[in-house]
VEXPANU-112936 format. One record per residue (C-alpha): residue number from 1; residue in three letters; chain; x, y negated, z. Coordinates in nm, 4 decimals. Layout:
<rs>
[NUM,"ala","A",[X,Y,Z]],
...
</rs>
This chain:
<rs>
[1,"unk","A",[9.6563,-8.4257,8.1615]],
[2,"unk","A",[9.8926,-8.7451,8.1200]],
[3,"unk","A",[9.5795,-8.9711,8.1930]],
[4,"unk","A",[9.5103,-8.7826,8.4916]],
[5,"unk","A",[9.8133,-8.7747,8.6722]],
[6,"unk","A",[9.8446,-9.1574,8.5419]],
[7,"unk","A",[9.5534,-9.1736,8.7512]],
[8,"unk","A",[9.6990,-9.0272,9.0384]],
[9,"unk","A",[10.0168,-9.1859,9.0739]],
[10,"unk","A",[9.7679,-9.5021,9.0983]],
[11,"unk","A",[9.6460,-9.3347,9.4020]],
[12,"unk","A",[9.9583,-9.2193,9.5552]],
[13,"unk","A",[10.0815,-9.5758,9.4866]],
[14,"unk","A",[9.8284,-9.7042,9.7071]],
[15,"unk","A",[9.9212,-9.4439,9.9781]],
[16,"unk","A",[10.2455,-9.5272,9.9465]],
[17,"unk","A",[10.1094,-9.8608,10.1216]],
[18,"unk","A",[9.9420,-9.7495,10.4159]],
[19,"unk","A",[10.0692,-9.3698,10.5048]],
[20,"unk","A",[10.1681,-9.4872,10.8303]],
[21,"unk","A",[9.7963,-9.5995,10.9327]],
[22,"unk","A",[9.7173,-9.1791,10.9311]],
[23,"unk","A",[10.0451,-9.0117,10.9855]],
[24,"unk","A",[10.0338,-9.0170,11.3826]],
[25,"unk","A",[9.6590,-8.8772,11.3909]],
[26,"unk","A",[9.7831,-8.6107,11.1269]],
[27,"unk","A",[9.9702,-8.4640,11.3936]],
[28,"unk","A",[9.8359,-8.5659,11.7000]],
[29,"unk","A",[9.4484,-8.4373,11.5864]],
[30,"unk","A",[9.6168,-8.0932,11.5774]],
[31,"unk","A",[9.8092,-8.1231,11.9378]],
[32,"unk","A",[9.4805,-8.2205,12.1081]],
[33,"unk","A",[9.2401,-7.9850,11.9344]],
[34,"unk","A",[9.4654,-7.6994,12.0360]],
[35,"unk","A",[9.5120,-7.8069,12.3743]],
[36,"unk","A",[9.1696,-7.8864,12.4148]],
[37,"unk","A",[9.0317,-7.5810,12.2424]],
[38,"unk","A",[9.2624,-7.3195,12.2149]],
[39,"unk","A",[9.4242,-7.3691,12.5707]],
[40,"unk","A",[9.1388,-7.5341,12.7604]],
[41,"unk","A",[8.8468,-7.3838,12.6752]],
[42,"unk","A",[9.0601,-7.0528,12.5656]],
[43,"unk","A",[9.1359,-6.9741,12.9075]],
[44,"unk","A",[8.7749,-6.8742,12.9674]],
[45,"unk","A",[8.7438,-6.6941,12.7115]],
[46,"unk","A",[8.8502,-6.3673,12.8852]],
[47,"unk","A",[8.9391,-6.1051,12.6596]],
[48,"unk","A",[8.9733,-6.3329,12.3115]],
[49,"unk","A",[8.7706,-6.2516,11.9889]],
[50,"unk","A",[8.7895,-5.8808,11.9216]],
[51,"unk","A",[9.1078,-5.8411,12.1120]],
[52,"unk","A",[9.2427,-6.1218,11.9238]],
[53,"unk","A",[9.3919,-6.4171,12.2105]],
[54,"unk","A",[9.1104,-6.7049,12.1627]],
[55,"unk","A",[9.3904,-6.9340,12.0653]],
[56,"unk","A",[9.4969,-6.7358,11.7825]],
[57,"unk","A",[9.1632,-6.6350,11.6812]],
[58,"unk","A",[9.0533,-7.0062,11.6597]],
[59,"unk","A",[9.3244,-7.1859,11.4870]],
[60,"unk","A",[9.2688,-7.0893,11.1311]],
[61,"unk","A",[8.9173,-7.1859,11.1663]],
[62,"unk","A",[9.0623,-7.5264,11.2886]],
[63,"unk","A",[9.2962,-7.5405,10.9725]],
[64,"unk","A",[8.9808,-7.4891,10.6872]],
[65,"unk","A",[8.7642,-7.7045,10.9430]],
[66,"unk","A",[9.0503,-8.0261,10.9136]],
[67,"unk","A",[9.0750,-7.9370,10.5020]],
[68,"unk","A",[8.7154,-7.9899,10.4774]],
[69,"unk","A",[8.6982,-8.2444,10.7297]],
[70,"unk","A",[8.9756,-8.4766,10.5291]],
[71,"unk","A",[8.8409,-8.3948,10.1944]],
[72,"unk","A",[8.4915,-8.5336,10.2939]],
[73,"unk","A",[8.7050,-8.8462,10.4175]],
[74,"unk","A",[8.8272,-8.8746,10.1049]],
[75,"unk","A",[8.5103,-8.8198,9.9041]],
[76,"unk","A",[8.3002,-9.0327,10.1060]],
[77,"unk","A",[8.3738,-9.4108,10.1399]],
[78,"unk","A",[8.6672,-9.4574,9.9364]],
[79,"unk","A",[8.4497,-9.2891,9.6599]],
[80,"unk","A",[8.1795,-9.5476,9.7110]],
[81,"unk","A",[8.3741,-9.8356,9.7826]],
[82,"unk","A",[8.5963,-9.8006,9.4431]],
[83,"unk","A",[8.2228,-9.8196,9.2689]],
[84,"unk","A",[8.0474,-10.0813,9.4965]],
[85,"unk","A",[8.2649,-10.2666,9.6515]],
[86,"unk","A",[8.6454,-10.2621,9.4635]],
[87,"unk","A",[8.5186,-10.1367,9.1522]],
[88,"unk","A",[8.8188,-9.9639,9.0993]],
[89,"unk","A",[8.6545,-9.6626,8.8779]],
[90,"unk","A",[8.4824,-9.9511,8.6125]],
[91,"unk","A",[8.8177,-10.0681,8.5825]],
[92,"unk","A",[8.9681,-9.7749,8.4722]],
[93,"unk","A",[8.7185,-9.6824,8.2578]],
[94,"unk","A",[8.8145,-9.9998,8.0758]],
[95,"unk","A",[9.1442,-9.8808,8.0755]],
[96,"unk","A",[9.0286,-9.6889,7.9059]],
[97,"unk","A",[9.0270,-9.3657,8.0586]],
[98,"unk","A",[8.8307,-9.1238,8.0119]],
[99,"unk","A",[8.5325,-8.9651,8.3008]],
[100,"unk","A",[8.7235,-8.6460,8.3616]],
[101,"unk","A",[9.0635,-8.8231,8.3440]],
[102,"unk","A",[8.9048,-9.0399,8.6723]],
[103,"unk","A",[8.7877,-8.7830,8.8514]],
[104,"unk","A",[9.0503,-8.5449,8.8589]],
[105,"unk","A",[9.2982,-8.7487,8.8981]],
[106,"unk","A",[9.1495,-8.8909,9.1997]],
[107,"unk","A",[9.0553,-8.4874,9.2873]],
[108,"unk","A",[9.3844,-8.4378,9.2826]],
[109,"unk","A",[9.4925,-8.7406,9.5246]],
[110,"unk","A",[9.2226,-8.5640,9.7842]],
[111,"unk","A",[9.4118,-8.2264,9.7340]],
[112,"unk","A",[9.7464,-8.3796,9.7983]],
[113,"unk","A",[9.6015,-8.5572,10.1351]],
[114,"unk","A",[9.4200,-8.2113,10.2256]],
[115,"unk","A",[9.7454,-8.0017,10.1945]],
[116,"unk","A",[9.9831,-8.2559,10.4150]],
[117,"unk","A",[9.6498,-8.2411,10.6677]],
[118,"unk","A",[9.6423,-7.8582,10.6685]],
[119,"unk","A",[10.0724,-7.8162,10.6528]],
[120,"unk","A",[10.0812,-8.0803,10.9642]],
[121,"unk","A",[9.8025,-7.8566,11.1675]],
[122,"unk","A",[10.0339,-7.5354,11.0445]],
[123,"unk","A",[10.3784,-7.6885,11.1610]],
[124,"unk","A",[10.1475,-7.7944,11.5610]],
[125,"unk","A",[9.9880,-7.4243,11.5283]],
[126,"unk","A",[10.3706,-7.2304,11.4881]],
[127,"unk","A",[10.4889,-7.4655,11.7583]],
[128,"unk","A",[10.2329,-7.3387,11.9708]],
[129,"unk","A",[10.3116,-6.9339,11.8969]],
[130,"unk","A",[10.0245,-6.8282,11.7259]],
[131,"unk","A",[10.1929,-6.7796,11.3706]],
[132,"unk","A",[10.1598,-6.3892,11.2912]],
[133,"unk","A",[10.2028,-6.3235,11.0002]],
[134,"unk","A",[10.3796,-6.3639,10.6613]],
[135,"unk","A",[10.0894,-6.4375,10.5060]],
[136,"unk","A",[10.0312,-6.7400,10.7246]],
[137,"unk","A",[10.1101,-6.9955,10.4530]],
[138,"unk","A",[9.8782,-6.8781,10.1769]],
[139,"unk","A",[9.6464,-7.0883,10.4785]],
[140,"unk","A",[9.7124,-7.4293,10.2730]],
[141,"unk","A",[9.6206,-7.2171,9.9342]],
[142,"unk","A",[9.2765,-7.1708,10.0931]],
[143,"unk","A",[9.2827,-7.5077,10.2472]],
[144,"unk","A",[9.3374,-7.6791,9.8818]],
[145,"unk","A",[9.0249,-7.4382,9.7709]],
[146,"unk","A",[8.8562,-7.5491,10.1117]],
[147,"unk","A",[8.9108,-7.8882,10.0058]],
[148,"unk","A",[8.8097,-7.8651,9.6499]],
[149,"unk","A",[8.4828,-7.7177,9.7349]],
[150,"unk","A",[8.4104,-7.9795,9.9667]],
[151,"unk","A",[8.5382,-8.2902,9.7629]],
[152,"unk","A",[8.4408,-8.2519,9.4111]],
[153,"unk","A",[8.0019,-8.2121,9.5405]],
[154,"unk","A",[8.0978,-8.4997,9.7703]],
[155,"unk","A",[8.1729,-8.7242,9.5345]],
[156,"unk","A",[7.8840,-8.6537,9.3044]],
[157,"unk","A",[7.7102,-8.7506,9.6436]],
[158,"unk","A",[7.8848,-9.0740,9.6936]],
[159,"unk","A",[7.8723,-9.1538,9.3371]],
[160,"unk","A",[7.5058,-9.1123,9.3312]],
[161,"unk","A",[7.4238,-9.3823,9.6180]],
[162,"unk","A",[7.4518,-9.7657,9.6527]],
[163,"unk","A",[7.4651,-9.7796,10.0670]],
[164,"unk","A",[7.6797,-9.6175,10.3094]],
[165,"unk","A",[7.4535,-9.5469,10.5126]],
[166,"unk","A",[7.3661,-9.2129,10.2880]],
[167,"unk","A",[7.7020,-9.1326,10.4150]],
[168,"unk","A",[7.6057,-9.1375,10.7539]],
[169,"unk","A",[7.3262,-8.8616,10.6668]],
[170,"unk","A",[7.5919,-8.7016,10.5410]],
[171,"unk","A",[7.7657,-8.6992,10.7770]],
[172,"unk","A",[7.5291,-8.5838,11.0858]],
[173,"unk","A",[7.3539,-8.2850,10.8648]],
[174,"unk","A",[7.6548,-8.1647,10.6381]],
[175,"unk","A",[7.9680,-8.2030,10.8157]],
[176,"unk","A",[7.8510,-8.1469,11.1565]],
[177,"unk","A",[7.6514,-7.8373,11.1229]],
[178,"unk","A",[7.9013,-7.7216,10.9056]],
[179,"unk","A",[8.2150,-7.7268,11.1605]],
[180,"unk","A",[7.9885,-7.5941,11.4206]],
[181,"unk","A",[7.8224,-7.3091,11.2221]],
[182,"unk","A",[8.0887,-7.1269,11.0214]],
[183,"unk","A",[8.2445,-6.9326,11.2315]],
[184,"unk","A",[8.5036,-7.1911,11.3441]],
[185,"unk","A",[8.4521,-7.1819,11.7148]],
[186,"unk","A",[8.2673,-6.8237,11.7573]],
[187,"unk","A",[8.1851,-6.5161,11.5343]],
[188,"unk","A",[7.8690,-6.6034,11.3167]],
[189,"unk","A",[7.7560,-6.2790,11.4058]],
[190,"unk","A",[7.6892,-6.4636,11.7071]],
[191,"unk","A",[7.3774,-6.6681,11.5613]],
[192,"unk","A",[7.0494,-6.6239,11.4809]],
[193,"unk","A",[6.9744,-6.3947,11.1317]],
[194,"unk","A",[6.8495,-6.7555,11.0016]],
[195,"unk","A",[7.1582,-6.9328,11.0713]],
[196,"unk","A",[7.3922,-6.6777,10.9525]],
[197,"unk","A",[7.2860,-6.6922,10.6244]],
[198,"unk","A",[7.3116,-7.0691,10.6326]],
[199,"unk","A",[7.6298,-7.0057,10.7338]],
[200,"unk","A",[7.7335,-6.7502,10.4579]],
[201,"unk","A",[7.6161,-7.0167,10.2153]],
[202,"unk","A",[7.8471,-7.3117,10.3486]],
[203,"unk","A",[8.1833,-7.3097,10.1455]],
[204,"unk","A",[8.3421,-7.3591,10.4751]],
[205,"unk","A",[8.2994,-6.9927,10.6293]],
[206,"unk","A",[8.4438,-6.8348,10.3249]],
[207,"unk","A",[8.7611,-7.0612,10.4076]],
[208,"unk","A",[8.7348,-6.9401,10.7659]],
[209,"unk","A",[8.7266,-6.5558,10.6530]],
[210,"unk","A",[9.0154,-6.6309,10.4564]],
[211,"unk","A",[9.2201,-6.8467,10.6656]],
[212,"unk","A",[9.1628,-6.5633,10.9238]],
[213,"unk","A",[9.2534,-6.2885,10.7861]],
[214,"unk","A",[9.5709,-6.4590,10.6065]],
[215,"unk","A",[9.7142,-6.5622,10.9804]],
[216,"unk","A",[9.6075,-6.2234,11.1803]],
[217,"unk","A",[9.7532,-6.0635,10.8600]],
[218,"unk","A",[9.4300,-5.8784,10.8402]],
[219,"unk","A",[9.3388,-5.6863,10.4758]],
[220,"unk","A",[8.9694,-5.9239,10.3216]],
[221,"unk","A",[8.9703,-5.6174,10.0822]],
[222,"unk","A",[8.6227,-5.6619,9.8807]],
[223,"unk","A",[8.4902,-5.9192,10.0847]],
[224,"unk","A",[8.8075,-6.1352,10.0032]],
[225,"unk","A",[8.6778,-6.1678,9.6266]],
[226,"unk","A",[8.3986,-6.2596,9.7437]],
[227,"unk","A",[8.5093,-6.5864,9.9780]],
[228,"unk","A",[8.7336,-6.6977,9.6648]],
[229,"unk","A",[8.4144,-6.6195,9.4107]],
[230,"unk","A",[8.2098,-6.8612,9.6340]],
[231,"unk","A",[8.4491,-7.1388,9.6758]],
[232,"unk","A",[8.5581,-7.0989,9.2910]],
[233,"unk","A",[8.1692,-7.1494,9.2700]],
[234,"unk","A",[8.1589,-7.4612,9.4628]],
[235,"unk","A",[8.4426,-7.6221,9.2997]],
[236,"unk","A",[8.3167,-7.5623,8.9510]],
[237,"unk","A",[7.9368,-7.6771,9.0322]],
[238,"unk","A",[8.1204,-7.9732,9.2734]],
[239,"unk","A",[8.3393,-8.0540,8.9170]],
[240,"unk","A",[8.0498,-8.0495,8.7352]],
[241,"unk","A",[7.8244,-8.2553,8.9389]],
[242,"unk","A",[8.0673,-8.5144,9.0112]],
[243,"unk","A",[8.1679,-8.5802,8.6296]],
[244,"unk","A",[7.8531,-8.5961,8.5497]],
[245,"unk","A",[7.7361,-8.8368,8.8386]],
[246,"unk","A",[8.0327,-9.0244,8.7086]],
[247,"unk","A",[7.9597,-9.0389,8.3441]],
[248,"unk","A",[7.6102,-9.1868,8.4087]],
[249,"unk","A",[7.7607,-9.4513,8.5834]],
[250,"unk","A",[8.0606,-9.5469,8.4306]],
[251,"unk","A",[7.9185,-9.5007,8.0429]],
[252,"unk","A",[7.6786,-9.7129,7.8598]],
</rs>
């Protein structure tokens, strides 16, 4: 583990440098989401989401969307640019370090920038009343499994092109469906049989469920094994991929 967090204190190092380049859109993303979402377009929604105000309904969908939003920004071009561009990762390899040391310590670096992401869109939601429940914080323990499962398959992804614009794809048929289909905005129930089970396969509805039921205090019984089983399932196949993307580039 000492090579790992090694790793990451290299990381938070670096952050240490330019924290103040993202910490107003940390908490300003939040403030205009809500107000644009939960207060805009919430006061049409007559009624809410199964009796639930649309506000409060929507914002812990908004909290796993931003994990899994910032972990793909993490995962994505700084991934790529430490192997084409910096070469960070070849360096440390000559450290030497070894493949897993690498990528969990810069895992872990993601995880730390997901969970500030997620606390700073908690701190705008209480502000805004729709904290309630105890259980509201156990929100950033699903956002750090949120994140996982969207970081560690990421990277294999970055680490497995030469051009950023793969990231773009990406970006457009990944991400984008993603936020839109899980359940962030409106019930899946809501979308074709098709779609639905596109949805149920996206690691980012079984954060939604979760994040959901943790806020409105709601019991996942069964089903709530099941979200964690899936994410657990994406983070150990993301782990997997990843190290091994990285070991076929970083070992002769």
């Amino acid at each position: 583990m000492t090579p790992a967090l090694s790793v990451l204190e290299y990381h938070l190092v670096n952050y240490r440098r330019t924290w103040r380049s993202s910490a107003l859109s940390t908490l300003v993303m939040p403030l205009l989401t809500l107000l644009g979402f939960g207060v805009g377009v919430g006061a049409y929604v007559r009624g809410g989401v199964d009796g639930v105000p649309y506000i409060d309904w929507i914002v812990p969908g908004l909290i796993a969307s931003t994990a899994m939003q910032a972990a793909f920004g993490e995962a994505t071009w700084p991934v790529l640019s430490y192997f084409e561009w910096l070469k960070v990762y070849f360096a440390q390899a000559a450290a030497p370090l070894r493949v897993a040391d690498i990528v969990g310590g810069h895992l872990a670096f993601m995880l730390f920038r997901v969970l500030l992401t997620a606390a700073a869109f908690l701190v705008v939601a209480a502000a805004f009343g729709t904290l309630h429940s105890w259980w509201a914080p156990m929100t950033l323990v699903v956002a750090l499994l949120v994140g996982l499962a969207s970081a560690a398959p990421t990277m294999a992804y970055a680490a497995s092109i030469t051009s950023d614009s793969y990231l773009i794809i990406l970006m457009r048929f990944a991400v984008l469906p993603m936020s839109l289909f899980s359940g962030v905005f409106f019930p899946v129930e809501s979308l074709p049989l098709l779609l639905r089970w596109v949805a149920y396969v996206f690691p980012l509805w079984h954060g939604v469920e979760l994040s959901r039921d943790a806020m409105l205090g709601l019991d996942p019984g069964a089903l709530g094994l099941v979200h964690v089983g899936a994410l657990l399932a994406w983070c150990v196949a993301g782990w997997w991929l990843a190290h091994a993307r990285f070991r076929r580039r970083l070992v002769i």
